[in-house]
C-alpha positions as CSV (number, residue, x, y, z in Angstrom):
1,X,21.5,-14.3,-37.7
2,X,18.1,-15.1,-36.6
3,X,15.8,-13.2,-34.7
4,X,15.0,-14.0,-31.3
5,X,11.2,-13.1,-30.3
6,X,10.4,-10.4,-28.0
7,X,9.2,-11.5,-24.6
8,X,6.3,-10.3,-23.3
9,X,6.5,-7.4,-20.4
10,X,3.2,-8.9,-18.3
11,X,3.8,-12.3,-18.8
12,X,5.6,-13.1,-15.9
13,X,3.0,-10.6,-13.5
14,X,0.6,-12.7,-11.6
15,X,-3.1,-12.4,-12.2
16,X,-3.7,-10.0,-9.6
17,X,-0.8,-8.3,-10.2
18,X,-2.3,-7.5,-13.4
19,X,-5.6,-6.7,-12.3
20,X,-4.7,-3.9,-10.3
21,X,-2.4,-2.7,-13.2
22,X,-4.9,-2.8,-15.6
23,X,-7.5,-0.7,-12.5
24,X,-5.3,1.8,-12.4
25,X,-4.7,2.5,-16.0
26,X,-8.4,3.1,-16.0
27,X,-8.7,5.3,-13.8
28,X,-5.6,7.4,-15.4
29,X,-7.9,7.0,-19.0
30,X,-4.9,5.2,-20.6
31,X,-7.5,1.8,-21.7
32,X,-10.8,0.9,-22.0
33,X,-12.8,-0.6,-19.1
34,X,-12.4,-4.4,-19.0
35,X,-15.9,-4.7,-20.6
36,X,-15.2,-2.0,-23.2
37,X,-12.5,-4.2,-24.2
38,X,-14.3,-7.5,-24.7
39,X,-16.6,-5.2,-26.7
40,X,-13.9,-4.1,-28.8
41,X,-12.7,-8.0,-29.2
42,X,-16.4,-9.4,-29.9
43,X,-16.2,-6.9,-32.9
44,X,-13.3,-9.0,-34.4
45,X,-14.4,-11.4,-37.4
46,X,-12.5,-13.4,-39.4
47,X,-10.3,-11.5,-42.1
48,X,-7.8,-12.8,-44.7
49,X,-8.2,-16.2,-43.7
50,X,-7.7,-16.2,-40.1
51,X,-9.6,-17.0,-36.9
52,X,-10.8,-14.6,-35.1
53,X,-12.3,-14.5,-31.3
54,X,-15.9,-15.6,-31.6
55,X,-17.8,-13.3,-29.3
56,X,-18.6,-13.8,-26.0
57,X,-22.2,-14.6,-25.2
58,X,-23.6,-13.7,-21.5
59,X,-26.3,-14.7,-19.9
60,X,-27.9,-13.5,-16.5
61,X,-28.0,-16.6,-14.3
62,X,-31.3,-18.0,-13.1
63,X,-29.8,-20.3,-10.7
64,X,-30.7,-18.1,-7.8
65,X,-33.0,-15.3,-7.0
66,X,-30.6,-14.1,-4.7
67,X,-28.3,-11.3,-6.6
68,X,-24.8,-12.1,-6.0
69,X,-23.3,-9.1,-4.5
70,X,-20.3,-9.8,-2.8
71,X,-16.8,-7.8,-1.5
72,X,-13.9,-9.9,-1.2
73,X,-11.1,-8.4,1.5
74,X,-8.4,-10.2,3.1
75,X,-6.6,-8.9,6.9
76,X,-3.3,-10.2,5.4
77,X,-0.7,-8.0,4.9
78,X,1.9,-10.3,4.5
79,X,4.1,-10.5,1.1
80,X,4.7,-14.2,-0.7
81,X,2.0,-16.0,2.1
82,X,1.8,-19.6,2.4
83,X,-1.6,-21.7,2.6
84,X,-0.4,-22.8,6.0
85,X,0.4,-18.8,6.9
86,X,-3.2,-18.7,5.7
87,X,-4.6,-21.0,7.8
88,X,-2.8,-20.0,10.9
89,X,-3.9,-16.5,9.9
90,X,-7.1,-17.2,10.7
91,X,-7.0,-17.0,14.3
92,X,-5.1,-14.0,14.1
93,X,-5.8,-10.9,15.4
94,X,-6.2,-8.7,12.4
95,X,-8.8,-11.6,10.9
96,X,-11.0,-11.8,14.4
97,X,-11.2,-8.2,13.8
98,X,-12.9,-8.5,10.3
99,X,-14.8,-11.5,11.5
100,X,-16.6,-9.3,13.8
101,X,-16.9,-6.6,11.7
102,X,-18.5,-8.7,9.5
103,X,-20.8,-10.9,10.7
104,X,-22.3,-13.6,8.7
105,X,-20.0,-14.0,6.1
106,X,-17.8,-16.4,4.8
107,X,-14.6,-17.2,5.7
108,X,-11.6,-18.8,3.1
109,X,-8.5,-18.6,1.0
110,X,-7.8,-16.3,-1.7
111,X,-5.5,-17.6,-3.7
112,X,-3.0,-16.8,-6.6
113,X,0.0,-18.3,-8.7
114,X,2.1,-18.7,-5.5
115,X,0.5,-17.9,-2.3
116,X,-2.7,-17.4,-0.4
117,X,-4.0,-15.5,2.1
118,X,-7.3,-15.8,4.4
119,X,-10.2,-13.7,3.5
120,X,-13.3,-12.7,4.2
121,X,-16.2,-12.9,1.4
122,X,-19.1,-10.7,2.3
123,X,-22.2,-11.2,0.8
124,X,-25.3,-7.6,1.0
125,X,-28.5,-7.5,-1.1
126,X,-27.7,-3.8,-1.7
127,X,-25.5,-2.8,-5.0
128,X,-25.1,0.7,-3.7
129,X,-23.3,-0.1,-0.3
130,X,-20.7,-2.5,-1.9
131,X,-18.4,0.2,-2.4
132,X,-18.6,1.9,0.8
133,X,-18.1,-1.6,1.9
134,X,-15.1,-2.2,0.5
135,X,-13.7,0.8,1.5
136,X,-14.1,0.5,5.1
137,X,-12.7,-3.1,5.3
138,X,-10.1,-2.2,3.5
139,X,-8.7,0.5,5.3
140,X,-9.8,-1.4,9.0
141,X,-7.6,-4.1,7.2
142,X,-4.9,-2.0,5.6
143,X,-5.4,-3.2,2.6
144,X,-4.2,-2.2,-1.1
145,X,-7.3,-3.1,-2.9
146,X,-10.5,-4.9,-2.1
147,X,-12.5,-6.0,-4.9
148,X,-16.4,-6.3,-4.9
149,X,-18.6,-8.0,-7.5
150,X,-22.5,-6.4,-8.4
151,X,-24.3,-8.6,-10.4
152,X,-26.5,-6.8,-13.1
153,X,-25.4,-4.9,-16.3
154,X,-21.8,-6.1,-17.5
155,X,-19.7,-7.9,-18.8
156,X,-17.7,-9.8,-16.2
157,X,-18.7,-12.8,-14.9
158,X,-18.3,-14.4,-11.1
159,X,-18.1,-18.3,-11.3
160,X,-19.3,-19.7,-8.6
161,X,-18.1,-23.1,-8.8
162,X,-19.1,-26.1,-6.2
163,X,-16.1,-28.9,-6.3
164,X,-16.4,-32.6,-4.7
165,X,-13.2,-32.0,-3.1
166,X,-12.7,-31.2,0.4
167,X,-8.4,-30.2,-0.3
168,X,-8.6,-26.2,-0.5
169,X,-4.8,-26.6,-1.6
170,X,-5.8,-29.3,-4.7
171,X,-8.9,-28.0,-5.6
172,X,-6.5,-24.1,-6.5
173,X,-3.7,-26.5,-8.1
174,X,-6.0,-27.9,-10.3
175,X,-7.4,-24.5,-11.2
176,X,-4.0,-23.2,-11.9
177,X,-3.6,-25.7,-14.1
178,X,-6.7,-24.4,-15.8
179,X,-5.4,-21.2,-15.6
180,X,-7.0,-20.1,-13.3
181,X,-5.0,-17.9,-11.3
182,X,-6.9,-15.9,-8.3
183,X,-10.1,-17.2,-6.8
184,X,-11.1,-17.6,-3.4
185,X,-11.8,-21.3,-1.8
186,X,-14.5,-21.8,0.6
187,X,-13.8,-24.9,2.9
188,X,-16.6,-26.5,4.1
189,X,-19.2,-24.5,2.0
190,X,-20.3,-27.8,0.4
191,X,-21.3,-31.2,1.9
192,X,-19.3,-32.6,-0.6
193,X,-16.7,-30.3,-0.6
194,X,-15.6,-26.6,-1.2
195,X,-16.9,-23.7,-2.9
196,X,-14.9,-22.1,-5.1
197,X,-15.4,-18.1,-6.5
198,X,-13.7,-16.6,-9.6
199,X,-14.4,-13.3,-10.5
200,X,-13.5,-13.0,-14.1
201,X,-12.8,-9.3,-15.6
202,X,-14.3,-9.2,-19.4
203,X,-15.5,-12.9,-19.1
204,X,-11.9,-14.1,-20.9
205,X,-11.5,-17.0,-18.4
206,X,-15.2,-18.8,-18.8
207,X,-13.4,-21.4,-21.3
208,X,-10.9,-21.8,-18.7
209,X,-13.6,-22.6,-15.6
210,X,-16.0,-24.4,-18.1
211,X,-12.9,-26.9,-18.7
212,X,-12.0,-27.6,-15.5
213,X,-15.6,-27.7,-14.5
214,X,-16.0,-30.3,-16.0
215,X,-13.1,-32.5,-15.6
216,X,-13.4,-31.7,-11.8
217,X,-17.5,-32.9,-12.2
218,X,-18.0,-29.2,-10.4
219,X,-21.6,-27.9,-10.3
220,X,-20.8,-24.3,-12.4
221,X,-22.9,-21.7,-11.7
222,X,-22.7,-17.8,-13.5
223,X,-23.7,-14.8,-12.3
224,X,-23.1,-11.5,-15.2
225,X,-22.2,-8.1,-13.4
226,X,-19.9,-5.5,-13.0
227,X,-16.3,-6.7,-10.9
228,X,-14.8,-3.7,-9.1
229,X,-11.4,-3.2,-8.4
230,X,-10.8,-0.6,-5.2
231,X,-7.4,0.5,-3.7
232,X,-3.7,1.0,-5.4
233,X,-0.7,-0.7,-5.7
234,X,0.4,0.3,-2.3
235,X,-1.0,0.4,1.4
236,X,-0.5,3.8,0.9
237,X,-2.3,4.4,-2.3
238,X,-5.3,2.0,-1.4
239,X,-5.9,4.4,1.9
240,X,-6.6,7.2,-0.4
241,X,-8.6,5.7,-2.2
242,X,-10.5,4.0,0.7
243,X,-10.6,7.1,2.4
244,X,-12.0,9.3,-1.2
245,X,-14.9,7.1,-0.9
246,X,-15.6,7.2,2.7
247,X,-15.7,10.8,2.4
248,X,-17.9,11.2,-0.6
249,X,-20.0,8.9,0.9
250,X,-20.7,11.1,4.2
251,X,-21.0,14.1,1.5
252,X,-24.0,12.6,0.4
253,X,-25.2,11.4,3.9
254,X,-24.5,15.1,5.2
255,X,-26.7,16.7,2.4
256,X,-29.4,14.0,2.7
């Protein structure tokens, strides 16, 4: 009788899915931080014949002077959206809302295995207000989690990848392909097309983005940081934890 091989319990949990699974277990202390864990992983060498993971090498990007700090939130609260719910939501109400409380910044699609959703991407020159940030869009937006990217010391990486394509809806089918789950599409931020963003936790997916940077001829810029995962798995849980920051940030402002 031969054995049949065990399935894996977070293969069939989408990218984002996971990302918020894998927040939450660090803030219980049941796993490493993402970067802790490519750490561990870079440690690997070959044993006993077999190939280990070479390590991952990270470099700060010199592309720009500008540091990329950026909060990505979404007004969405639908479940299993479409691109064309996406693009309707747009003019919607919830989304003129964060438009105006956010001015200057860029609007697009985030997008995952099987849906996307219209977002905001929010760009400060201040590290130290991201969080804050975050948590006050995301509650205005009722939100379970907004994530925000600081570039400096760390070990995740945001690709910031400009495609000669001007289809929002090609341009993420091609990235899935790639496997490239959840990124967020600009349309219109190129003359030649759109500007995609992927902000990859530990640096895992860079082969993945370098690979279908290429194929897709798509200028690939890097930036090295720390990616921040805010909010819970529910509305209900990412209030709290919008709210615990909002609070300790006017604990601070009250003894200043």
């Amino acid at each position: 009788m031969s054995k049949t091989k065990a399935s894996d319990p977070l293969r069939p949990l989408p990218q984002k899915a996971l990302a918020l699974l894998a927040a939450r277990m660090v803030r219980e202390g049941r796993m490493p931080s993402p970067g802790r864990l490519m750490d561990a992983l870079s440690g690997l060498h070959r044993r006993r014949g077999s190939l280990s993971p070479s390590p991952l090498k990270l470099e700060r990007s010199s592309e720009s002077t500008t540091p990329y700090h950026r909060v990505f939130v979404s007004s969405s609260t639908r479940e299993n959206s479409t691109l064309d719910q996406a693009r309707a939501g747009l003019q919607s109400a919830p989304f003129l809302k964060l438009a105006e409380m956010t001015p200057g910044a860029e609007s697009g699609f985030g997008f995952w295995a099987d849906g996307a959703e219209e977002s905001r991407i929010v760009s400060l020159e201040n590290a130290r207000a991201l969080a804050q940030m975050a948590a006050r869009l995301g509650k205005a937006a009722q939100q379970k989690a907004v994530v925000y990217f600081a570039e400096g010391d760390g070990n995740d990486v945001a690709h910031v990848l400009t495609v000669p394509d001007s289809d929002p809806a090609r341009v993420a089918a091609e990235m899935l392909r790639h496997g490239i789950e959840y990124k967020t599409i600009v349309p219109g931020g190129s003359s030649s097309g759109v500007i995609a963003h992927v902000l990859d936790f530990g640096g895992g997916l860079s082969p993945n983005v370098e690979a279908y940077a290429r194929e897709s001829r798509a200028a690939h810029a890097r930036r090295i940081g720390t990616a921040h995962l805010v909010g819970g798995e529910t509305r209900e849980e990412g209030l709290r934890a919008f709210e615990r920051i909002l609070q300790g940030v006017a604990r601070i402002s009250e003894k200043g």
